[in-house]
C-alpha positions as CSV (number, residue, x, y, z in Angstrom):
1,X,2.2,-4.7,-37.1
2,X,3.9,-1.8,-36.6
3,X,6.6,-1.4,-39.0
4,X,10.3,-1.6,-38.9
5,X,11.4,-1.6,-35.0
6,X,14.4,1.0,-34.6
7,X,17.3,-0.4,-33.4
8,X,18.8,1.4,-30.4
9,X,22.3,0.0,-29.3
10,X,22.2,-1.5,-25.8
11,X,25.0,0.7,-24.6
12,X,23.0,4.1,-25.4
13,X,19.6,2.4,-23.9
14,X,21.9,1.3,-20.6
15,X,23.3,5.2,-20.8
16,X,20.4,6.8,-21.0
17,X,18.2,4.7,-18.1
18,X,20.8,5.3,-16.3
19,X,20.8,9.2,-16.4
20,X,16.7,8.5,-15.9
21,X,17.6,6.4,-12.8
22,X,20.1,9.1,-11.0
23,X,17.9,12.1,-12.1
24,X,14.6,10.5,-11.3
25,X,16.0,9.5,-7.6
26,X,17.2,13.1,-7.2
27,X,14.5,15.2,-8.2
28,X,12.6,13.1,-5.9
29,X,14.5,13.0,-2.9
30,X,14.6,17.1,-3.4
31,X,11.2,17.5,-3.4
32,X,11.0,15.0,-0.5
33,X,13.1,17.0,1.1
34,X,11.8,20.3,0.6
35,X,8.1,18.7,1.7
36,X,9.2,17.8,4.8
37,X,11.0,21.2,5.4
38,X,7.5,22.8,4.6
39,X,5.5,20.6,6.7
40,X,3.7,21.8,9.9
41,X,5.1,20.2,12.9
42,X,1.7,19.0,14.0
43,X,0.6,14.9,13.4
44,X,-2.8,15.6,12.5
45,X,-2.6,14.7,8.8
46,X,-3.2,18.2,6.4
47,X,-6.2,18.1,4.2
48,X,-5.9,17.4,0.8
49,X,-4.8,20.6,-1.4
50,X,-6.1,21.0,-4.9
51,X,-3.1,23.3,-5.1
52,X,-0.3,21.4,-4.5
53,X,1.6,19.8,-7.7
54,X,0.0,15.8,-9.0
55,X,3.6,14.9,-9.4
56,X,6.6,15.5,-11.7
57,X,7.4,14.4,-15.1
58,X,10.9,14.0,-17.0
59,X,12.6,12.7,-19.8
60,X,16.5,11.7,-19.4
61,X,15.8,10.2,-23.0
62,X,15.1,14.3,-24.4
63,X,17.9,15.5,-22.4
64,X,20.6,12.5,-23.8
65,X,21.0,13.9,-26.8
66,X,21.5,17.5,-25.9
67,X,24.5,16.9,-23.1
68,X,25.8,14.6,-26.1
69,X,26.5,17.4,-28.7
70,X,27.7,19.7,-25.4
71,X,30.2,17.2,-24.9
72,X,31.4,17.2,-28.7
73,X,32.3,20.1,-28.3
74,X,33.6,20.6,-24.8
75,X,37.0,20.1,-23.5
76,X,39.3,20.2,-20.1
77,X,36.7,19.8,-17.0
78,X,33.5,20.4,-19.1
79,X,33.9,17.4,-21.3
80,X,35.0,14.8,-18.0
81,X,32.0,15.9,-16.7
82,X,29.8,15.2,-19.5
83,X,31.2,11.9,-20.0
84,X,30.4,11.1,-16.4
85,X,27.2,12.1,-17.0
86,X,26.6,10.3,-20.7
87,X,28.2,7.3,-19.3
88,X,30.0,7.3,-22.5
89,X,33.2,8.9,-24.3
90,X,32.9,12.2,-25.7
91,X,33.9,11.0,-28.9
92,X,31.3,9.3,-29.8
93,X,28.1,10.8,-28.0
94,X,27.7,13.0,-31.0
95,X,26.9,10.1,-33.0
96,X,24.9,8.2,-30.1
97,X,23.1,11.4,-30.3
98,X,22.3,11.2,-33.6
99,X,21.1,7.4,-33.7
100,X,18.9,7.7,-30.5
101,X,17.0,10.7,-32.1
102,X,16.4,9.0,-35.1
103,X,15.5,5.7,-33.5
104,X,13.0,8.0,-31.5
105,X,12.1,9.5,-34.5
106,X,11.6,5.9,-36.3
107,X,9.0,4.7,-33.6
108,X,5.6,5.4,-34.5
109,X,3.7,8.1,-32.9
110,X,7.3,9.3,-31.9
111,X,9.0,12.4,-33.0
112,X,12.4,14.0,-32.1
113,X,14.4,17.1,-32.7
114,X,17.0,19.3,-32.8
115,X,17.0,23.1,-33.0
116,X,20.0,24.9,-33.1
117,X,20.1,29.0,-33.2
118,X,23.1,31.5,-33.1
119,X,23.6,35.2,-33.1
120,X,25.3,36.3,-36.8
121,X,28.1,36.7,-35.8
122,X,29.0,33.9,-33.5
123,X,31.5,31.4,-35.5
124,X,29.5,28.4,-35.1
125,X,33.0,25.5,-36.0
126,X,31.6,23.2,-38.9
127,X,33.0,20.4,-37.8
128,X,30.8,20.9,-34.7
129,X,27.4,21.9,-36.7
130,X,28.4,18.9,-38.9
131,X,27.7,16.6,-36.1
132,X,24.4,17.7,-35.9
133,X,21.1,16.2,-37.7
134,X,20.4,17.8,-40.6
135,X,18.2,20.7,-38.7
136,X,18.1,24.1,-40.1
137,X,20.2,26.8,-38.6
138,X,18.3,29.2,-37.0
139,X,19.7,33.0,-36.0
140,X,18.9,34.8,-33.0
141,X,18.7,38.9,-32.8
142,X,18.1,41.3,-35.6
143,X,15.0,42.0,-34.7
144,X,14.0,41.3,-31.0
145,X,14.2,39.3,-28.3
146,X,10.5,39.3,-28.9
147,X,10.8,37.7,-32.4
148,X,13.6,35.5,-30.7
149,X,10.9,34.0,-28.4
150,X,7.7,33.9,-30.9
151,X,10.8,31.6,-33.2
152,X,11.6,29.8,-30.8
153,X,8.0,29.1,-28.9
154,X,6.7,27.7,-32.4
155,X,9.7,25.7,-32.6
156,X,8.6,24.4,-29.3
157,X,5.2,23.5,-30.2
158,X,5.7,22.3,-33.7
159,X,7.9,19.7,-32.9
160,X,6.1,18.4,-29.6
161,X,2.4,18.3,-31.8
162,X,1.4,21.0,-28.9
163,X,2.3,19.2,-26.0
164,X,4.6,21.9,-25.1
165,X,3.8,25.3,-26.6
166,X,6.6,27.1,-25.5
167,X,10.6,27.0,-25.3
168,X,11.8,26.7,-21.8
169,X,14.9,29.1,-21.9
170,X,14.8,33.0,-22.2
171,X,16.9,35.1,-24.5
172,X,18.7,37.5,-23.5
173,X,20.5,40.6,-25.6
174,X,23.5,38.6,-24.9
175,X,22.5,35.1,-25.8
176,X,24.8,33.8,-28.2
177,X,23.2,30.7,-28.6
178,X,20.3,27.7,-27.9
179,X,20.6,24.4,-28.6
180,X,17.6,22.6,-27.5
181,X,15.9,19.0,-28.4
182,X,12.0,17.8,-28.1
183,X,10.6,14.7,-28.2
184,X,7.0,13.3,-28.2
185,X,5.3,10.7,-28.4
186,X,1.6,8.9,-28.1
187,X,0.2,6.0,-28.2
188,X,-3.5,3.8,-27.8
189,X,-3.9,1.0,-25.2
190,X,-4.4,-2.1,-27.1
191,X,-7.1,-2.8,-24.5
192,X,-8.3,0.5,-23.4
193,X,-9.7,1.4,-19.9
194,X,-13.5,2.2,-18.5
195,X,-13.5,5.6,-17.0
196,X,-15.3,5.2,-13.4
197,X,-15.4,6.6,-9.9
198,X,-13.2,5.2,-7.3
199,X,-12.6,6.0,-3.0
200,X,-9.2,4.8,-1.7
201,X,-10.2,2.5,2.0
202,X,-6.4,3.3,2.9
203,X,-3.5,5.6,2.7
204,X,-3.2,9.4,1.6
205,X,-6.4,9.1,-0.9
206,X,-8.8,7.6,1.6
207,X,-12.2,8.8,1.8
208,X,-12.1,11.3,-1.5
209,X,-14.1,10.4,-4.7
210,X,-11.8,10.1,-7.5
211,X,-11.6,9.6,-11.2
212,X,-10.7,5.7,-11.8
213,X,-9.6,3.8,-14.6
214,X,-10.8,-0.1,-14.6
215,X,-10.7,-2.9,-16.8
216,X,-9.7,-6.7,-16.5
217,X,-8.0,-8.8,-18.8
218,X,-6.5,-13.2,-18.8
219,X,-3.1,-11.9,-19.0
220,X,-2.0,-12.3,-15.4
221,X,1.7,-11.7,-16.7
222,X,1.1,-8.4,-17.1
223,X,1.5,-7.7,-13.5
224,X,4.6,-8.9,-11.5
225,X,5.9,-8.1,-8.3
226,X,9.7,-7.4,-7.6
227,X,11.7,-7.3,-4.6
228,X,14.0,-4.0,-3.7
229,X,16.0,-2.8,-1.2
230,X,13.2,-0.8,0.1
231,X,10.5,-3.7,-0.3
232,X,8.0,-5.1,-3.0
233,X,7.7,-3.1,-5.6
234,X,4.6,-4.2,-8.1
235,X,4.9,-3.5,-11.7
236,X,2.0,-3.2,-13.8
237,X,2.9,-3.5,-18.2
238,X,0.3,-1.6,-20.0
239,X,0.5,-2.1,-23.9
240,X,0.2,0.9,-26.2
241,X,-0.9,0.1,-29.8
242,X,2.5,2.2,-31.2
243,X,5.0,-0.3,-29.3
244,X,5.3,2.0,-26.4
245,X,4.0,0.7,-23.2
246,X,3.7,2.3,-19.8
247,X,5.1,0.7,-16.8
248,X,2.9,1.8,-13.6
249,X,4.9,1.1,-10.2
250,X,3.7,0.8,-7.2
251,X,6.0,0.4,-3.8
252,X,5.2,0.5,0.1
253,X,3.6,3.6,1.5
254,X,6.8,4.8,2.6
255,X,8.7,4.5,-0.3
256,X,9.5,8.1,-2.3
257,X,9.8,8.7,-6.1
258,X,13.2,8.3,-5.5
259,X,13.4,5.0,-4.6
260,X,10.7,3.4,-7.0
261,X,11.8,5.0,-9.7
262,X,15.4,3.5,-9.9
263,X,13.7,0.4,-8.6
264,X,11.5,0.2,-11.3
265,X,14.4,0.6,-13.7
266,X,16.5,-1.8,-12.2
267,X,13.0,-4.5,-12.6
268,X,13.0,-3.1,-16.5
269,X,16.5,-4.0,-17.7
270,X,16.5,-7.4,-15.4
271,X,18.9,-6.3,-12.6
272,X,15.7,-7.3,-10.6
273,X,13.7,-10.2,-11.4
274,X,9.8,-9.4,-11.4
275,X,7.5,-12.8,-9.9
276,X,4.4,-12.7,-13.1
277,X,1.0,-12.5,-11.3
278,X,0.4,-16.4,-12.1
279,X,3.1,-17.2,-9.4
280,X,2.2,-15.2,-7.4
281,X,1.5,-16.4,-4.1
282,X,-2.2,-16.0,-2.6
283,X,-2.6,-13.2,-0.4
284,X,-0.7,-9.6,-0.5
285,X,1.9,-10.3,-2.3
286,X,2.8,-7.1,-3.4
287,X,2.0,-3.9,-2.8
288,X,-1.8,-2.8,-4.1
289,X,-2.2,-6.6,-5.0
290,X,-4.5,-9.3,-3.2
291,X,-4.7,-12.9,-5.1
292,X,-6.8,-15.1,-4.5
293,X,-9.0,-18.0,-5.5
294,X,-12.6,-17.0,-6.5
295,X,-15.7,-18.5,-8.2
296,X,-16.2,-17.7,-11.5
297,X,-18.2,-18.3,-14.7
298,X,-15.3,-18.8,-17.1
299,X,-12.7,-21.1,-17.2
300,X,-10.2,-17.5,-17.9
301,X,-8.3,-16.3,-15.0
302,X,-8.7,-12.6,-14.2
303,X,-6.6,-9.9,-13.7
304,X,-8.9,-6.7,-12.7
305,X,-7.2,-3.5,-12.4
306,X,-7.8,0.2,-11.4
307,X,-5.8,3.2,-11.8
308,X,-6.0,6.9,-11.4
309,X,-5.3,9.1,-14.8
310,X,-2.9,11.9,-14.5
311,X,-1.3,14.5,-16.3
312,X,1.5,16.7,-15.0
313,X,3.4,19.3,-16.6
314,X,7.1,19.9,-15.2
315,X,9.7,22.4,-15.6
316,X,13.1,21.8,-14.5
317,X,16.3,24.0,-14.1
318,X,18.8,21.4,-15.2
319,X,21.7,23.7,-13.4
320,X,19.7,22.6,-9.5
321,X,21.2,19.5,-11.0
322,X,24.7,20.4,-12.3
323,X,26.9,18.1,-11.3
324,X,24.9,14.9,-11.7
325,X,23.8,16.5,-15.5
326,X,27.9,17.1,-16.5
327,X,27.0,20.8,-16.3
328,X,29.2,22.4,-13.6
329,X,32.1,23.2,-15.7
330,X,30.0,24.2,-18.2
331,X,29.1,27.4,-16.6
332,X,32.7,28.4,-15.8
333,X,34.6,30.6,-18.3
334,X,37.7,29.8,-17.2
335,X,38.7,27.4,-19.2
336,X,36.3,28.0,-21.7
337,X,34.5,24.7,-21.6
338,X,33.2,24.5,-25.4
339,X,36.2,25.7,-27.8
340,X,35.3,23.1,-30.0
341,X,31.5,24.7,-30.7
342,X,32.5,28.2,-31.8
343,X,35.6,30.1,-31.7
344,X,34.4,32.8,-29.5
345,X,34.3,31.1,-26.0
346,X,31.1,30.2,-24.8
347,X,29.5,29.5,-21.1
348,X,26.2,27.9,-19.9
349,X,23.9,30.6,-19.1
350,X,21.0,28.3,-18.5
351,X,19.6,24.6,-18.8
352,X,16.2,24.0,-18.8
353,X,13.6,21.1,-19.4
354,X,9.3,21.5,-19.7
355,X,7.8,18.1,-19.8
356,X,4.3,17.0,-20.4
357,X,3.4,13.1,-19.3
358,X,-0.5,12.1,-19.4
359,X,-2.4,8.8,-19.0
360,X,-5.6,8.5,-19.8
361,X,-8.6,6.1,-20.7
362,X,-7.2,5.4,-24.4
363,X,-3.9,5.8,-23.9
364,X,-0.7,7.9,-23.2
365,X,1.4,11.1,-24.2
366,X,4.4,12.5,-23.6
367,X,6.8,15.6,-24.6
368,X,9.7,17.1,-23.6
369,X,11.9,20.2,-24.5
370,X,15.7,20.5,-23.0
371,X,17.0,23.7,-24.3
372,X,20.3,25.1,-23.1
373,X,21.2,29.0,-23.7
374,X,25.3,29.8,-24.0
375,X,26.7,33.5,-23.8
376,X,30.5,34.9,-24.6
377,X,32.8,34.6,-21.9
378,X,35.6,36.5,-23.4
379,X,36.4,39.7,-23.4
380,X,33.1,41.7,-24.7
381,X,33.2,43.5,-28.1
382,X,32.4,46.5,-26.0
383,X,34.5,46.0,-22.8
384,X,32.3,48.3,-20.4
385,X,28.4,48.0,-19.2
386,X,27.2,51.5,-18.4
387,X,24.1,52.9,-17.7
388,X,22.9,55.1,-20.3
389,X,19.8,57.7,-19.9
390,X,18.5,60.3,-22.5
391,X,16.3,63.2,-22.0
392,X,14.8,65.9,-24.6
393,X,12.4,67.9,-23.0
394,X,11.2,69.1,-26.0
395,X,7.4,69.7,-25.3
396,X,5.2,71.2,-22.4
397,X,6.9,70.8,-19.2
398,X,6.7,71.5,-15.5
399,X,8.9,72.4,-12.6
400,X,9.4,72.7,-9.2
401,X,11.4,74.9,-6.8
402,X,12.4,72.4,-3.8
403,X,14.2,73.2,-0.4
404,X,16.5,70.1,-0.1
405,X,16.4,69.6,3.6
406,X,12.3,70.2,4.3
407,X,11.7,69.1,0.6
408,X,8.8,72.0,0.7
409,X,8.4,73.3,-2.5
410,X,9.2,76.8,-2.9
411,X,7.7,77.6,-6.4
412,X,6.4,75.3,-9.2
413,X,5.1,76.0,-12.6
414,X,4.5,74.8,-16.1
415,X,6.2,75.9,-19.3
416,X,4.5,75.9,-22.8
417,X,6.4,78.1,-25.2
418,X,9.9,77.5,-25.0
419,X,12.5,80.8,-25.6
420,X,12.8,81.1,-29.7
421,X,15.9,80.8,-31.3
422,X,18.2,83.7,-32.6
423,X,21.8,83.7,-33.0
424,X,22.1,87.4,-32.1
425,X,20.0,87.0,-28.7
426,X,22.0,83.7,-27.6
427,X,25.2,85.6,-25.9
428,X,22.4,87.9,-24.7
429,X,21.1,85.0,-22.1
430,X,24.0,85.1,-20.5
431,X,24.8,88.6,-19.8
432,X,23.4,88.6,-16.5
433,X,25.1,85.8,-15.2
434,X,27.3,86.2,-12.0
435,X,31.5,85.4,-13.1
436,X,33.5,84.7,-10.5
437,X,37.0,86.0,-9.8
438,X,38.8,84.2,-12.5
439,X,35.7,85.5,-15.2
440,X,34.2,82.1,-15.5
441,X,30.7,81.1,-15.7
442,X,28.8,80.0,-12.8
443,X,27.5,76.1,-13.5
């Protein structure tokens, strides 16, 4: 129905849910954290604020392929790191990288890839670039950082179909390179939803009129309920026409992001067996479920859900996570962590991700851009950073006579013809200076 499936090897699919798992769980507990440092100490519950962020969004499977050609080319520290992080060897994540971008790539309504630019006269090695897809080399400087970011911006947008219009690093004068990957991807619910109106009874959304999503279906299997450390943790399939489906989670009240995310990663690649809603037993099962037996005019058994739509646009420095991301040594110079990308030595200046997710009546979307931006960290071509300032007063001027303790202006005035020049009358402008007892000038 859909075309040749891609074939993704099970070590780079166990690699890369892993890195979801581990990043997922600590963005989450940060923000957890940082919500309950900026609570009021008061128990009355706060209103709801339109304000305050739906959620957050990620893709470990955008940023895979970037810390894989990092680590082709890092060494020492940097490339233990990365490996860590990977959950594979250096030596072959630039090939990993490759096949996971293309097998991203082969999936319909899925796109991947890479962009690579580089000041002209960074040394880029070959054998580096080599292990890159075939993406065309693009340079940085020449004409403005301006330029640099309209290049990179539509870079941005062209390859996430306008998810993401714009690249998530800056560049700087000295930027000597960005490396960044995007992915995207859509896809239509085989059985789409009926937009509605819904009002939670319980829990954080009680009592407000939301947008819903509703609509029933036979297939009782495609809800299950798992058990976790921190509970049940319900799992809802929804089927996208394109062979992507989404997998909605749902765990106890007071379970975090951080815990039902891993959990519902674990439930994906069978480390934790879901129960299918027809073996379910009656009652509340699971959380957000009730089963029960009803009266009915068809012989079908029904499975009736609602949902709430969302769409959330994150942006994430990758560094606030360097050590679980393999990029702590990657910011220090000493030793250069990437001698086998250039043959200047290069540093991590930043790491940054913008993702889109959104879920809707029809079906879903998703983008991502991980860009990373590298600058020299040897010596500099011009050793010293000074401030430099220029003046030519060379038109209509003004000036003031200050006394520098009261700062009362003594005399003030405005010039508009400047003195003329002739080479007989120049030595005459100084005749009536003061010399001092050696003859010299006064300053």
């Amino acid at each position: 129905m859909w075309g040749t499936t891609p074939t993704i090897p099970a070590a780079t699919v166990r690699a890369v849910n892993r890195l979801t798992a581990r990043w997922a769980h600590a963005t989450a507990s940060a923000a957890a954290s940082a919500a309950a440092a900026d609570a009021p100490h008061t128990i009355a519950p706060a209103p709801p604020d339109v304000d305050a962020p739906a959620g957050t969004a990620l893709s470990a499977a955008g940023l895979w392929p970037l810390l894989g050609f990092l680590a082709d080319g890092a060494a020492g520290p940097a490339r233990a790191e990365l490996e860590e992080a990977l959950g594979l060897r250096a030596a072959e994540a630039a090939g990993a990288a490759r096949g996971l971008l293309a097998a991203l790539s082969a999936i319909p309504g899925s796109a991947a890839a890479v962009g690579l630019w580089t000041r002209h006269d960074l040394k880029v090695r070959q054998e580096w670039r080599a292990g890159l897809p075939s993406t065309a080399l693009g340079r940085l400087g020449g004409d403005g950082p301006g330029a640099d970011h309209r290049r990179l911006d539509a870079w941005a947008a062209k390859h996430t179909d306008g998810l993401i219009p714009s690249m998530p690093v800056t560049v700087h004068e000295d930027t000597e390179l960005v490396l960044a990957v995007a992915q995207a991807l859509r896809t239509r619910w085989i059985r789409p939803f009926d937009a509605g109106w819904m009002s939670p009874e319980n829990g954080p959304w009680a009592g407000r009129e939301l947008v819903g999503l509703h609509r029933r279906t036979s297939l009782l299997d495609r809800v299950g309920v798992a058990e976790t450390a921190f509970g049940p943790l319900t799992v809802l399939r929804v089927l996208g026409n394109t062979g992507v489906d989404v997998h909605l989670l749902l765990g106890p009240e007071e379970a975090n992001g951080g815990a039902v995310l891993p959990a519902g990663i674990e439930v994906l690649s069978g480390a934790r067996k879901a129960v299918p809603g027809d073996l379910l037993p009656l009652g509340t099962p699971g959380p957000g479920l009730r089963v029960e037996i009803r009266r009915s005019t068809s012989r079908e058994p029904r499975l009736a859900v609602s949902t709430s739509p969302f769409s959330l646009t994150s942006d994430h420095d990758l560094l606030a996570h360097a050590q679980l991301l393999g990029l702590t040594a990657a910011c220090v110079p000493d030793p250069a962590p990437f001698p086998g990308v250039s043959e200047g030595p290069l540093v991590v200046e930043a790491a940054l991700q913008t993702a889109v997710a959104r879920f809707h009546a029809r079906g879903f979307e998703a983008g991502s851009v991980s860009a990373m931006a590298a600058v020299g960290c040897g010596m500099p071509r011009t050793p010293y950073r000074v401030r430099s300032v220029e003046l030519d007063i060379d038109r209509p001027f003004g000036f003031l006579a200050v006394h520098r303790t009261s700062r009362l202006v003594l005399s003030a005035g405005w010039v508009t013809e400047p003195v003329p020049y002739d080479e007989n009358d120049v030595v005459d402008l100084y005749e009536d200076e003061d010399e001092d007892e050696d003859g010299n000038r006064g300053e």
